[in-house]
MARMIFI-492985 format. One record per residue (C-alpha): x, y, z; residue number from 1. Coordinates in Angstrom, 2 decimals, always signed. Example, Ala and Ser with C-alpha at 12.3 -4.5 7.8 and 13.67 -1.06 7.14 Angstrom:
2
SITE       u       v       w   n
SITE  +12.30   -4.50   +7.80   1
SITE  +13.67   -1.06   +7.14   2
***
This chain:
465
SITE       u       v       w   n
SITE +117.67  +87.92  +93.20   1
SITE +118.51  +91.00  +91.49   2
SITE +120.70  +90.97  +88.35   3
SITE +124.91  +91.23  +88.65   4
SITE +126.37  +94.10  +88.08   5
SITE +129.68  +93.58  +85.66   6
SITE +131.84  +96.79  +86.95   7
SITE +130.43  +99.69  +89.13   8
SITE +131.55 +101.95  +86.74   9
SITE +128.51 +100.71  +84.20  10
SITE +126.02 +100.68  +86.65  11
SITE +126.31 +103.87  +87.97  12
SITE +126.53 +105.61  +84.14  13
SITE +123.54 +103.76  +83.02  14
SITE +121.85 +104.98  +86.22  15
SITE +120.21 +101.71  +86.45  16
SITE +120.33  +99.49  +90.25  17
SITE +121.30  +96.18  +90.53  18
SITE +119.81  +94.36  +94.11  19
SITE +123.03  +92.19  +95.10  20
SITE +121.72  +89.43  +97.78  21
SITE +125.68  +89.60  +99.03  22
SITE +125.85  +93.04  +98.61  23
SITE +129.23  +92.20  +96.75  24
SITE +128.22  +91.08  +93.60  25
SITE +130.68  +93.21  +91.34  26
SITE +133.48  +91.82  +89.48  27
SITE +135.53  +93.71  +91.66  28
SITE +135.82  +94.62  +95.80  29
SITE +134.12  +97.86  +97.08  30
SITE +136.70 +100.45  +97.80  31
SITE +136.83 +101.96 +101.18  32
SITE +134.37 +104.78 +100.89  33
SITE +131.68 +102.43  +98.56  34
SITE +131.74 +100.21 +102.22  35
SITE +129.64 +103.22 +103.67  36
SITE +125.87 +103.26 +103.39  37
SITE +124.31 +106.53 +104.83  38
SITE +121.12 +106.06 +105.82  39
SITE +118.86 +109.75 +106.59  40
SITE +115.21 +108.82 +107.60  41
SITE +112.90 +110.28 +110.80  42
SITE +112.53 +107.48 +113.14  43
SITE +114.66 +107.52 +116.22  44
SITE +118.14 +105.98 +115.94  45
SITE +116.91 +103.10 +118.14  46
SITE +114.85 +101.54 +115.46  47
SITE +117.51 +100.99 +113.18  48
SITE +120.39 +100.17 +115.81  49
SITE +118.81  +96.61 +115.64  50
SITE +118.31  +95.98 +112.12  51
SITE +122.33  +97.55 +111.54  52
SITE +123.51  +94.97 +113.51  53
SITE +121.37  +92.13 +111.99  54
SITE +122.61  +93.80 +109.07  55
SITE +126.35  +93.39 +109.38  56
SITE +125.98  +89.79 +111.01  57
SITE +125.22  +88.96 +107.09  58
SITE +127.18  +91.48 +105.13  59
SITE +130.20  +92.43 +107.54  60
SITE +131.86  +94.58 +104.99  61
SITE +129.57  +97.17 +104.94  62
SITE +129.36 +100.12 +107.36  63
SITE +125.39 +101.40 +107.82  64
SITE +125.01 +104.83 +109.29  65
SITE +122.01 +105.90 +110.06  66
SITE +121.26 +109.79 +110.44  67
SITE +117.55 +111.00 +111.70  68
SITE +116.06 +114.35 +110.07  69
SITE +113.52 +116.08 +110.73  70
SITE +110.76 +116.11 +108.46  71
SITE +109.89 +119.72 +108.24  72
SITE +109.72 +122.55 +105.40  73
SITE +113.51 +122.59 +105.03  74
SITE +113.89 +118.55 +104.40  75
SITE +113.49 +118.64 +100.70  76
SITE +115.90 +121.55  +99.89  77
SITE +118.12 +120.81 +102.72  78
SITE +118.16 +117.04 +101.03  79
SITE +118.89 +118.35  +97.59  80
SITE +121.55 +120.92  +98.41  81
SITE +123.03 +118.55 +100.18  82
SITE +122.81 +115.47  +97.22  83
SITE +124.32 +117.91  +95.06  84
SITE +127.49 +118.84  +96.87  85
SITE +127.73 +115.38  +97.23  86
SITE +127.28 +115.25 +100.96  87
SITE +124.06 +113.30 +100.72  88
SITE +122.54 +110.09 +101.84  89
SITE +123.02 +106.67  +99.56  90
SITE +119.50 +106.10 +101.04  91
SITE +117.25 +108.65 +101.11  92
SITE +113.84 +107.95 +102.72  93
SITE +111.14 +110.25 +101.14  94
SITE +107.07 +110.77 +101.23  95
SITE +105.30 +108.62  +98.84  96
SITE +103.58 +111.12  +97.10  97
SITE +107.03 +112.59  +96.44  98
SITE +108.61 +109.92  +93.99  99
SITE +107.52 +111.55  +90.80 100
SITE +108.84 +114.78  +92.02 101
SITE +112.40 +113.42  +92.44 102
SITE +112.17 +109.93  +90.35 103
SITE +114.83 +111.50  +87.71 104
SITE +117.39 +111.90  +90.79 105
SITE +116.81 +108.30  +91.45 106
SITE +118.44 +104.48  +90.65 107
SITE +115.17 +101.34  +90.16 108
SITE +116.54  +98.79  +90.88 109
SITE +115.24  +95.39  +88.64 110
SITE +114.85  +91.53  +90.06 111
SITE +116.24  +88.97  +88.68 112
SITE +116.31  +84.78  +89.52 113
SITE +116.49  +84.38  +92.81 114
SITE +119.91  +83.30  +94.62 115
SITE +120.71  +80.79  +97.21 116
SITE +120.25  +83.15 +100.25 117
SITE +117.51  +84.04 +102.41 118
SITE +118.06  +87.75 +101.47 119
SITE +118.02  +86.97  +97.33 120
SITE +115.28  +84.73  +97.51 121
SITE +112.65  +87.43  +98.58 122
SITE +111.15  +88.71  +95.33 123
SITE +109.01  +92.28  +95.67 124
SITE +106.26  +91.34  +93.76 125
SITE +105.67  +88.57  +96.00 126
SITE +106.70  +90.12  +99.00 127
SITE +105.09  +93.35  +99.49 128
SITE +101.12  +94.42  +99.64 129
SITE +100.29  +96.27  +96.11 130
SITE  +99.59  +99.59  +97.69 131
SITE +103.24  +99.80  +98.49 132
SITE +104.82  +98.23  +95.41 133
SITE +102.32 +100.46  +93.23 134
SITE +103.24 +103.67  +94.68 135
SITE +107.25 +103.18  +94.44 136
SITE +106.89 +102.07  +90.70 137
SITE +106.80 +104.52  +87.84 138
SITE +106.78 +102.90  +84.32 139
SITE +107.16  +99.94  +85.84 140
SITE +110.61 +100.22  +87.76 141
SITE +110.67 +100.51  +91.40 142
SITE +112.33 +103.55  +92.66 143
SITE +111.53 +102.83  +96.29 144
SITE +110.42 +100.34  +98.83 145
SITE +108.49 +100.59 +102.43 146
SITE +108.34  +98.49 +105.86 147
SITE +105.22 +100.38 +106.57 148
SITE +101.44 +101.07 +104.94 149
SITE  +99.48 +103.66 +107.03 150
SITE  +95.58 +104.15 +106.15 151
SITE  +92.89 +106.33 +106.68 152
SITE  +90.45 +105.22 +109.83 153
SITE  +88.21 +107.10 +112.22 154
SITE  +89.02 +107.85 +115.61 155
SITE  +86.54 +107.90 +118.48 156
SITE  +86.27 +108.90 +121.99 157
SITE  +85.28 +105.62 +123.90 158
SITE  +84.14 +106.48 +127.35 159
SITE  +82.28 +109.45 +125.31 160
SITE  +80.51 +107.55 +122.39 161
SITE  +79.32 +105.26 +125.15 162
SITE  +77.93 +108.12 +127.17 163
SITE  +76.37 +109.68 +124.18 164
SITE  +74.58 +106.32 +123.46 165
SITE  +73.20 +106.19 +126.84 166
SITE  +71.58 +109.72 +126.86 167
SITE  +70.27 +108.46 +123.19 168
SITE  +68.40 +105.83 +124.67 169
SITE  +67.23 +107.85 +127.22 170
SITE  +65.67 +110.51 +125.06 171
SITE  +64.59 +107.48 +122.71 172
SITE  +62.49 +105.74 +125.08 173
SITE  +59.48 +105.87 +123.20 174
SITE  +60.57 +104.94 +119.83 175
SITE  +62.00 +101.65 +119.86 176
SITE  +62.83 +100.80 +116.09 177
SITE  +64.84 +104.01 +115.78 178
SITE  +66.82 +103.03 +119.73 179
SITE  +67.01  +99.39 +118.51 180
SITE  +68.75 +100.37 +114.95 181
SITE  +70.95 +102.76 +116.71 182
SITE  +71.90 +100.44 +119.26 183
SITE  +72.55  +97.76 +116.51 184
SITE  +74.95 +100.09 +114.51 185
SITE  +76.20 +101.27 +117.69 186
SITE  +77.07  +97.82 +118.78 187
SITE  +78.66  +96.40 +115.55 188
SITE  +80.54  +99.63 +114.50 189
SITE  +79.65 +101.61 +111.61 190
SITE  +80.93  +99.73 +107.73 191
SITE  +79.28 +102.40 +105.23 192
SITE  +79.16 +106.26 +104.99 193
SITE  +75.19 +105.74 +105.72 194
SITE  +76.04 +104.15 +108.94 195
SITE  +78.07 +107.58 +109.64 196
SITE  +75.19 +109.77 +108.57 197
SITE  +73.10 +107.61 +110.95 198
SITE  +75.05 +108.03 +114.15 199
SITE  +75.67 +111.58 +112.84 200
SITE  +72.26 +112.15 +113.47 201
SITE  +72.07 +110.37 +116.43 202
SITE  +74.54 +112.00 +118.22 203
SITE  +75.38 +115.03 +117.16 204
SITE  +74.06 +117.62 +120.19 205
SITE  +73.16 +121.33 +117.84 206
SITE  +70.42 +123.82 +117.83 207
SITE  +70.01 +125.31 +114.28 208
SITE  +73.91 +126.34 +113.40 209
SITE  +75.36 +125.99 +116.71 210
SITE  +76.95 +122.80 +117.69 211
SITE  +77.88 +121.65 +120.99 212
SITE  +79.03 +118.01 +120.32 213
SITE  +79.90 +117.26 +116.94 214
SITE  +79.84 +113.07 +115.87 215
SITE  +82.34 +113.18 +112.74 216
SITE  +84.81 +116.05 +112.79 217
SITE  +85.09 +116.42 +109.21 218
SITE  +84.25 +118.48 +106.20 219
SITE  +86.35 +121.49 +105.55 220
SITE  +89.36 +122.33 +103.73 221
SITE  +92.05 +123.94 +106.13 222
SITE  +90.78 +123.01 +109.32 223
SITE  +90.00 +119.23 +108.77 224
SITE  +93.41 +116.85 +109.43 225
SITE  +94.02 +115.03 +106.00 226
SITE  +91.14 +116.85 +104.67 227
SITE  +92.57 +116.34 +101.14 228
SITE  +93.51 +112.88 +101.37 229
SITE  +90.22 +112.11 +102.45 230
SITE  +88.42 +113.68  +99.39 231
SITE  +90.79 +111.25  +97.27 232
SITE  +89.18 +107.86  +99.10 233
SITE  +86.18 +109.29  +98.29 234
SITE  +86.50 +110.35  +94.75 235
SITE  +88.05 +106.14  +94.64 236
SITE  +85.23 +104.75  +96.75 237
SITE  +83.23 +106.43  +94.09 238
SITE  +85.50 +105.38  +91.28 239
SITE  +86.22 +108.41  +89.96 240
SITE  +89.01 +107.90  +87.76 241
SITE  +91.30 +110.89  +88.23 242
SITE  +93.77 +111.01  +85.28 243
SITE  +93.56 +110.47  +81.24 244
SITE  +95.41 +107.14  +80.28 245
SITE  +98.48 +108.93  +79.38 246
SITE  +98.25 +110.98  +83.00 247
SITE  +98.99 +114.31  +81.11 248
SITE  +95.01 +115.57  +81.78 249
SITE  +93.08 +115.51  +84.77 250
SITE  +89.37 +113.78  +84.22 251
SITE  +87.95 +113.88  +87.85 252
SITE  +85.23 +116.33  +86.35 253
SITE  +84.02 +114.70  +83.87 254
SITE  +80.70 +112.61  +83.33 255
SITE  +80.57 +108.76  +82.78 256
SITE  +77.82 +106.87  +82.29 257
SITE  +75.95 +104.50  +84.63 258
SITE  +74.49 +101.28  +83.22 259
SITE  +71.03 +102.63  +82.91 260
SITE  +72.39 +105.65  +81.01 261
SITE  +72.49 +108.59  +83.27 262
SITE  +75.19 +110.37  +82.67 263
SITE  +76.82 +111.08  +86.37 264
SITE  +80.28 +112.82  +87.79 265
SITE  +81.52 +110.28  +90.72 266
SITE  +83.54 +113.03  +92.22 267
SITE  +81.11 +116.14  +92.04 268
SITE  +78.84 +113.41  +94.05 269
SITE  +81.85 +112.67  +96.20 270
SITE  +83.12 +116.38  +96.95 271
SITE  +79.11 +117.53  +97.62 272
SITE  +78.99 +114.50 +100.25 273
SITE  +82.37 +115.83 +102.06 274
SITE  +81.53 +119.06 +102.39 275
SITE  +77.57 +118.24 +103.35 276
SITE  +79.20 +117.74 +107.19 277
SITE  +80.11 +121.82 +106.82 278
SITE  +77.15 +123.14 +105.61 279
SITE  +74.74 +124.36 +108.55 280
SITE  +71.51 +123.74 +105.78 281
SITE  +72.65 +120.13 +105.36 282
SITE  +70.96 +117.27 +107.28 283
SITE  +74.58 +116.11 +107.83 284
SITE  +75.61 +119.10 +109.58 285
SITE  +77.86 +118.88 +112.37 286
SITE  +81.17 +120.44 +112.20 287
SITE  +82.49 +124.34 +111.43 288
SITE  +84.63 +124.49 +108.21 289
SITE  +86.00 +127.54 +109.18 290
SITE  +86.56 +127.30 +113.11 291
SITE  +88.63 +124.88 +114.93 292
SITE  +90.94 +122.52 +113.78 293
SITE  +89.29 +118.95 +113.73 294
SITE  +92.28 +117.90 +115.64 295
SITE  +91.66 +120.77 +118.69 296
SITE  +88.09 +119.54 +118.05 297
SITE  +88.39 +115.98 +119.23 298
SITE  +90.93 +116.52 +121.57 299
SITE  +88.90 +119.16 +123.72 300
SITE  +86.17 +116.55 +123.64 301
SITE  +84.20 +118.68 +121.20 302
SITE  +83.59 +116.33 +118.69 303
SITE  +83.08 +112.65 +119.28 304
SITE  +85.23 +110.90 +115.85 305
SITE  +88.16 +112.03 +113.84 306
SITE  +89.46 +110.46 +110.57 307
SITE  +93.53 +109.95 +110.85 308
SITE  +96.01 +108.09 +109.82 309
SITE  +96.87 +105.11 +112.15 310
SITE +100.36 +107.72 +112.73 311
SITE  +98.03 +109.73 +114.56 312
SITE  +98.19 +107.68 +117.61 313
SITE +101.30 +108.45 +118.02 314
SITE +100.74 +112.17 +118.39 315
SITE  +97.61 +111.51 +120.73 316
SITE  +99.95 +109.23 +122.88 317
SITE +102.59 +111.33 +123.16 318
SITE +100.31 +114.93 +123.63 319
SITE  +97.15 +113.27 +125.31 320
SITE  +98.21 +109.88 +126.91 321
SITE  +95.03 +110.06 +129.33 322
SITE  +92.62 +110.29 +125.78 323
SITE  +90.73 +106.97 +125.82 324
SITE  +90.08 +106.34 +121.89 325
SITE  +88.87 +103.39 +119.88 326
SITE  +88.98 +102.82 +116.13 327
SITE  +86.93 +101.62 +113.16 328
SITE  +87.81 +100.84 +109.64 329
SITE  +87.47 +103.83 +106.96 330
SITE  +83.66 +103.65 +105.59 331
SITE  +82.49 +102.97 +102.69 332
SITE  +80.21 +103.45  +99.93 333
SITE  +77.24 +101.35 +100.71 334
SITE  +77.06  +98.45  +97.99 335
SITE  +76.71  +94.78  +98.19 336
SITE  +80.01  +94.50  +96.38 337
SITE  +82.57  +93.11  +98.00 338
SITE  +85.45  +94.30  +95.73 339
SITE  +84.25  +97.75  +96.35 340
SITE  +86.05  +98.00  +99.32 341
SITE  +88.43 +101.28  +99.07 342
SITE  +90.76 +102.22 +101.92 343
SITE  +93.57 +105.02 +101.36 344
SITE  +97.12 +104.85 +102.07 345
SITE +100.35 +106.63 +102.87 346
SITE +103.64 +105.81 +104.01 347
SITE +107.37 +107.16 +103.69 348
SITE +109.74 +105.33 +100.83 349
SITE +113.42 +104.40 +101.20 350
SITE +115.41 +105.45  +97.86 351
SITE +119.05 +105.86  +96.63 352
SITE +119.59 +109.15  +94.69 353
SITE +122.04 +108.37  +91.60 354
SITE +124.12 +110.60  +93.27 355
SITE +125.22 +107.81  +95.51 356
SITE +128.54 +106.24  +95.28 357
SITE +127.53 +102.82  +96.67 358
SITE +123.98 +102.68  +95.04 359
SITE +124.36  +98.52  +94.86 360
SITE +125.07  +97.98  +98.92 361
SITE +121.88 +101.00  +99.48 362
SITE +119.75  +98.66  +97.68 363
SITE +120.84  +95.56  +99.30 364
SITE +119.97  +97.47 +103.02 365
SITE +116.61  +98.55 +101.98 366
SITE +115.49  +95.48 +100.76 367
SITE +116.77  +93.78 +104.12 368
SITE +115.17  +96.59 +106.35 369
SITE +112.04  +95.98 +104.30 370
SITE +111.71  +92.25 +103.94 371
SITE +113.76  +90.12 +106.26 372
SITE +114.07  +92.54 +109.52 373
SITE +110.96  +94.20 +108.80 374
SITE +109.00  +92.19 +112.01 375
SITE +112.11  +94.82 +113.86 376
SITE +110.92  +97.58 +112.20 377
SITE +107.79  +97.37 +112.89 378
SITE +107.93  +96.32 +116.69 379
SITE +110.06  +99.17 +117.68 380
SITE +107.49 +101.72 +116.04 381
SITE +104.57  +99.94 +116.68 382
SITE +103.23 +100.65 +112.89 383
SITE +101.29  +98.18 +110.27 384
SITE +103.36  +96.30 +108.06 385
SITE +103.67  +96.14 +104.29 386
SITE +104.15  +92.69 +104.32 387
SITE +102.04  +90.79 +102.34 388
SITE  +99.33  +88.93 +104.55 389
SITE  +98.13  +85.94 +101.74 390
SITE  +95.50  +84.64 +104.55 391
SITE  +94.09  +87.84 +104.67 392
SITE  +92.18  +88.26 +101.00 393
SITE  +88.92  +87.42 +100.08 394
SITE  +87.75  +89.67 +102.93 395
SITE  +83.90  +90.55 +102.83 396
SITE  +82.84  +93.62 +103.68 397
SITE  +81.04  +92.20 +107.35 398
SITE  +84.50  +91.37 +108.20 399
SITE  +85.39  +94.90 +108.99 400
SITE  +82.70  +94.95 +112.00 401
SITE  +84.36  +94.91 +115.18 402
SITE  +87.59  +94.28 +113.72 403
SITE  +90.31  +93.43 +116.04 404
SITE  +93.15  +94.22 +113.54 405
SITE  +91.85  +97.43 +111.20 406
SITE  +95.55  +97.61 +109.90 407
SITE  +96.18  +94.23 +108.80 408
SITE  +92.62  +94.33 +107.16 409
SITE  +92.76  +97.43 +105.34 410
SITE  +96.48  +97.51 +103.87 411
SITE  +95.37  +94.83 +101.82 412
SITE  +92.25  +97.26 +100.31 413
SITE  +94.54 +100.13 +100.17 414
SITE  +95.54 +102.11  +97.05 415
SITE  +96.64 +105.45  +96.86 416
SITE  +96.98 +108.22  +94.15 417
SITE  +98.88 +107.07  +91.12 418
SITE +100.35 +110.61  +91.39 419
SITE +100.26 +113.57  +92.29 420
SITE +102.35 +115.35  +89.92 421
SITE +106.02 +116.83  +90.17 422
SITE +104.11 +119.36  +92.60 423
SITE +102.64 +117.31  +95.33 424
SITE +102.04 +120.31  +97.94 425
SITE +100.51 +122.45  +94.73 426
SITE  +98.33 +119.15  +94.29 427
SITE  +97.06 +118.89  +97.48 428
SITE  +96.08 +122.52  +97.93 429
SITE  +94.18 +122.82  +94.64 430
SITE  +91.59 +120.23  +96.16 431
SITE  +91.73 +122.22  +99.63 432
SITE  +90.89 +124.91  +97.38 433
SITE  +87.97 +123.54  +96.02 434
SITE  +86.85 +122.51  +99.47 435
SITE  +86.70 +125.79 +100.75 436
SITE  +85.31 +127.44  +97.94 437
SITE  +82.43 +125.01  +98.00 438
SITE  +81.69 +125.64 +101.66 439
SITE  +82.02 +129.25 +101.21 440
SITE  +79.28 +129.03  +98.23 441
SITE  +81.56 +130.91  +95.65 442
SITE  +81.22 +127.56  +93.78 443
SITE  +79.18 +124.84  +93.30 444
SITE  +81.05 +121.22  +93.86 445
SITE  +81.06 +121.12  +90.06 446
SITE  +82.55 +124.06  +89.09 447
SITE  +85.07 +123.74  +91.71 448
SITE  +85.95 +120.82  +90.50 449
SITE  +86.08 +121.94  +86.85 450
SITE  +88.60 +124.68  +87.93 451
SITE  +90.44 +122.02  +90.46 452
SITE  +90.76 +119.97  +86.89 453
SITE  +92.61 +122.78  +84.86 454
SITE  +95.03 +123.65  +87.23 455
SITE  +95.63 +119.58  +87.97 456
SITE  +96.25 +119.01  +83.89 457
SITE  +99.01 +122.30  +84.30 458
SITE +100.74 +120.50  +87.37 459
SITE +100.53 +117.24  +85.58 460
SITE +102.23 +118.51  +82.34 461
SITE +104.66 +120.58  +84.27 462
SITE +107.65 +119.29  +84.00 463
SITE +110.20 +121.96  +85.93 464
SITE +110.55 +122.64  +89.78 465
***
C-alpha cells in the first residue's frame, strides 16, 4: 500500500506520488476533471479496452482514456510541447533508457503498509523481476513501472539451419569427431559465444572475402539491428563496469586486474570480439559491416541467425508471415559459473509527468495495468512478462539448452544499462561510432574505446537538453 495523501494540494507541490489502492485516498473527493486519467502509449486500443473495464469494475469513479501514439522522431517533442501547454497525458509511457532524460518532469511514487485490497497488497519490490524495477528507479524512487521485459536472443532460419547441417555432414563424411561435435551443438542449441564461433565455422558458405551464406548476422555498427545494445551485453557478460561510483565518468576503458595479476580491459576484449564477425582477416568472418542491413540479410535468406529483441517477431510476422524461424537464448561467455549468466533487456515504462492534475489515480492505473491485469496485457500482445517468476531462479546454465520458454528464463538474468545519460540517442551512437571506426581500421578497439569514454563522461555530466 502506498502512503495517504493528506490534501492534493501537498502532494502535487512537493512533487512527490502517493499509490492509493482506492484510488481515493485524499481527505477530500476528486473534482470532475482529477476523475480523468489520460493514458498515451503505442499498443493498439484493444489491449487496454480490457484492462479499462476491469479497471472501473474496482474504481468506478475514474474515467481511463487511452490514446495510442506513434513512436517515431516527433514523440518526445510532440510529448513535451504538449505536457507543457498542459494538454498532456497523466500517464505517459516512455523508453526505458529515457527516464533519466525526463526523471525531473516526473512524480515516484513510494510504498507504504499494505491495505486490505487485492490492488494495495501488491508491493513492487516483491512483485516485479529486478531488471524492470532497476531501470524505473533513480536514487532509489521509482519513476516508472512495466508489464513487459524484452531481451536480446538470436533468431534462426529453421528449415535453413537444418539444410545447412545436412550438406555439413555431407562434406564431413570423413571426419567424424568434427560431424559428431557439430551435430552435438547442433542438436542441443548453442549456450556460449564459442558454440557460435563453432557453428560459425561450420556453416558459414565464403571464399576469401566473399560470403554467400552468412551463420550470425552480426558485427557492424549501422547496419547490424541493435548493434549497440548488443555491445552493452557484451561489455556485462564481460563485466565491464561502465560508470565511476558516482556515474559522473565513464570507466569502460580502463584496466582491472585479473586474479593472477594481468592487468586486462573487459570491454576492449568485448568490442574486438563483436567486430571479429566484420573483419574479412578474422577466423570469425562472416558478415559485411558496411553492406546490407542484418535485418535485409536474414530476411532474403542470406544469413542463417539474427540477434533481436523478442519484439522482433512481431515485425517478421507481420512483414514475412511465411519466414519459418526458431530461437535460442542470448550466448554467453563460456565459464563454469553459473551466476555469470548475462542477458540484456529493454522495455517501454508507464510514468506520470508532474504536470498531471490527477497524478494519485495515474499511479493507481499503472500499478493495476502492471500487477493485477497484467496476465491481459500480456495475452493480447503476446509479449514476456515482468512478473516475477520465484520458481524460476537458481537456473544453471544447461538449462538454457533447448529451452521451451527463452523469455521466462532470461527476464530473470536480465539487467540493462544503469543509464545512459540525459542523451540516450547521443549515447547510443558514440558506441556505433566506435564500432565503425574499428571495422574501418582508423582505430584500434582500444582507442576507440578511449575516445567512446570521453565523450560518455561529457554526456554523463551534461546536465541541459
Amino acid at each position: 500500500m502506498f502512503a495517504k495523501c493528506k490534501k492534493l494540494g501537498t502532494v502535487i507541490l512537493a512533487g512527490a506520488l502517493v499509490f492509493l489502492g482506492t484510488g481515493a485516498g485524499c481527505s477530500k473527493a476528486p473534482t470532475a476533471a482529477a476523475k480523468v486519467v489520460t493514458v498515451w502509449g503505442f499498443d493498439d486500443p484493444d489491449v487496454f479496452k480490457p484492462i479499462i473495464k476491469d479497471y472501473n469494475n474496482q474504481f468506478k469513479d475514474v474515467q481511463v482514456n487511452y490514446v495510442q501514439k506513434a513512436f517515431d522522431n516527433n514523440y518526445e517533442l510532440d510529448s513535451l510541447n504538449a505536457i507543457a501547454a498542459g494538454q498532456g497525458p497523466d500517464v505517459w509511457t516512455i523508453p526505458n533508457d529515457w527516464l533519466t532524460r525526463h526523471a525531473d518532469k516526473l512524480v515516484p511514487f513510494t510504498e507504504s503498509k499494505p491495505g486490505k485490497d487485492a490492488l494495495s497488497k501488491i508491493q513492487a519490490k516483491d512483485f516485479f523481476y529486478p531488471s524492470a524495477l532497476t531501470a524505473g528507479t533513480i536514487a532509489g524512487k521509482i519513476y516508472g513501472l512495466t508489464p513487459t521485459v524484452d531481451t536480446l536472443r538470436i533468431f534462426y532460419n529453421g528449415p535453413q539451419f537444418d539444410q545447412a547441417l545436412i550438406d555439413f555432414d555431407n562434406a564431413n563424411k570423413n571426419n567424424k569427431d568434427y560431424r559428431k561435435q557439430i551435430d552435438t551443438l547442433a542438436g542441443k542449441g548453442p549456450l556460449f559465444w564459442d558454440d557460435i564461433v563453432a557453428l560459425d565455422k561450420a556453416f558459414t558458405v565464403k571464399n576469401g572475402s566473399t560470403i554467400s551464406r552468412s551463420f550470425l548476422a552480426t558485427g557492424g555498427g549501422t547496419n547490424t539491428l541493435s548493434s549497440s545494445d548488443i555491445l552493452y551485453a557484451l561489455f556485462l557478460q564481460n563485466k565491464s563496469k561502465l560508470f565511476s561510483d558516482d556515474g559522473q565518468t565513464a570507466i569502460f576503458n580502463l584496466p582491472v586486474s585479473k586474479a593472477s595479476g594481468e592487468q586486462v580491459v573487459p570491454a576492449t576484449k568485448a568490442l574486438d570480439f563483436y567486430t571479429s564477425f566484420t573483419r574479412p582477416a578474422d577466423p570469425n568472418y562472416d558478415f559485411s559491416g558496411s553492406g546490407a542491413s542484418s535485418s535485409d540479410a536474414f530476411v532474403a535468406g542470406n544469413a542463417m541467425a539474427i540477434i533481436g529483441y523478442q519484439s522482433y517477431s512481431d515485425y517478421l510476422k507481420q512483414r514475412f508471415p511465411t519466414l519459418k524461424y526458431r530461437q535460442w537464448p542470448m550466448p554467453q561467455i563460456l565459464s563454469s559459473s553459473n551466476q555469470d549468466i548475462v542477458d540484456f533487456a529493454k522495455f517501454n515504462m508507464m510514468t506520470v509527468p508532474t504536470a498531471s492534475k490527477n497524478q494519485a489515480n495515474a499511479w493507481n492505473f499503472i500499478k493495476y495495468a502492471t500487477t493485477l491485469d497484467q496476465s491481459v496485457y500480456t495475452s493480447a500482445t503476446k509479449r514476456p512478462g515482468s512478473k516475477l517468476n520465484k520458481g524460476n531462479t537458481n537456473l544453471v546454465i544447461t538449462d538454457r539448452q533447448n529451452a521451451s520458454n527463452i523469455d521466462r528464463l532470461q527476464t530473470d538474468t536480465a539487467t540493462s544499462l544503469s543509464t545512459k545519460s540525459r542523451f540516450p540517442v547521443k549515447f547510443d551512437a558514440v558506441f556505433v561510432d566506435a564500432i565503425n571506426k574499428v571495422i574501418a581500421k582508423t582505430l584500434t578497439s582500444q582507442q576507440a574505446l578511449d575516445e567512446a569514454a570521453d565523450s560518455v563522461t561529457q554526456l554523463l555530466r551534461n546536465t541541459g537538453y
